[in-house]
C-alpha positions, 0 to 999 in steps of 0.5 A: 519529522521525516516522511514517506508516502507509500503506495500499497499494491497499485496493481492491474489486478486489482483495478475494477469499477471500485478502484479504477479512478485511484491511480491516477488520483495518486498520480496527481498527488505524487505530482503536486506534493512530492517535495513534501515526502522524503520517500515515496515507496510502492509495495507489490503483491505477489502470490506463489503455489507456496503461500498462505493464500494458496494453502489455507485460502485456496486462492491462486490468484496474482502469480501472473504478471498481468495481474501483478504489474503495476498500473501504467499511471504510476510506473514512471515513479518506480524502480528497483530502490523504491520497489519492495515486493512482498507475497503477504498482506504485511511489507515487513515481513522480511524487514527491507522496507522497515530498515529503509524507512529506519535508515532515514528515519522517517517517523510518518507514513502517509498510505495510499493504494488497494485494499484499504481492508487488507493491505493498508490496514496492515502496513498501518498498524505494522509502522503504528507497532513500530514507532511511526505515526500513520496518516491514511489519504481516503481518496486515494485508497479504495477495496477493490471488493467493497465501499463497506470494507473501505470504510470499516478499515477507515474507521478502524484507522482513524478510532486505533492507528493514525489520521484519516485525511 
């Protein structure tokens, strides 16, 4: 079976005293197991005055390039054909990054990055409702607001979408 390790908004806004020993546990891994994936994919988080975020959450935060730029340890594995930015908690909103993953028919998924309770939760269930098997890496996933929150969506991962390792 094909595979794709995605990395899930490994950005500088979201490094905190939860999150700030994940990017270079990813770095390590993309090192070690890279033969192993048929793609490695980086999602990016980017809010606008237009968003959900902004109209129903009142929430401006990631309009700036300082919060929204990819963390230094990993930006030497990202480019403009595995880049997919997205302005939602879902990546397959616009279907780029599912007609990628369909081009080269990849059947898993394995997820790592931030938030566990927002963004990997949803890209899980959306490639789980699409066909794909779903395999969460917990050590390289944290929330960047709480372990409680890393945890629960562990739990809902590993008791409704996929494998937990």
């Amino acid at each position: 079976m094909k595979k794709a390790l995605v990395i899930i908004d490994a950005q500088k806004g979201f490094i905190n005293k939860l999150t700030n020993k994940i990017p270079s546990k990813i770095r390590v891994f993309i090192e070690k197991n890279k033969e192993d994936y048929d793609l490695i994919i980086f999602t990016k988080y980017i809010n606008h005055k237009n968003s959900n975020f902004v109209k129903n959450l009142k929430w401006s935060g990631f309009m700036d390039k300082k919060e929204t730029a990819i963390v230094d340890e990993l930006k030497c594995f990202v480019n403009s054909k595995n880049l997919f930015i997205k302005d939602t908690y879902g990546s397959f909103v616009d279907n780029k990054l599912l007609n990628l993953l369909k081009r080269h028919k990849i059947g898993q998924v394995e997820l790592a990055g931030i938030d566990t309770e927002n963004c990997v939760l949803t890209f899980a269930r959306d490639a789980f409702d699409r066909g794909m098997a779903v395999v969460v890496h917990k050590n390289l996933s944290a929330s960047h607001s709480s372990l409680k929150l890393h945890n629960a969506a562990l739990e809902i991962i590993k008791k409704n979408i996929g494998i937990v390792k």
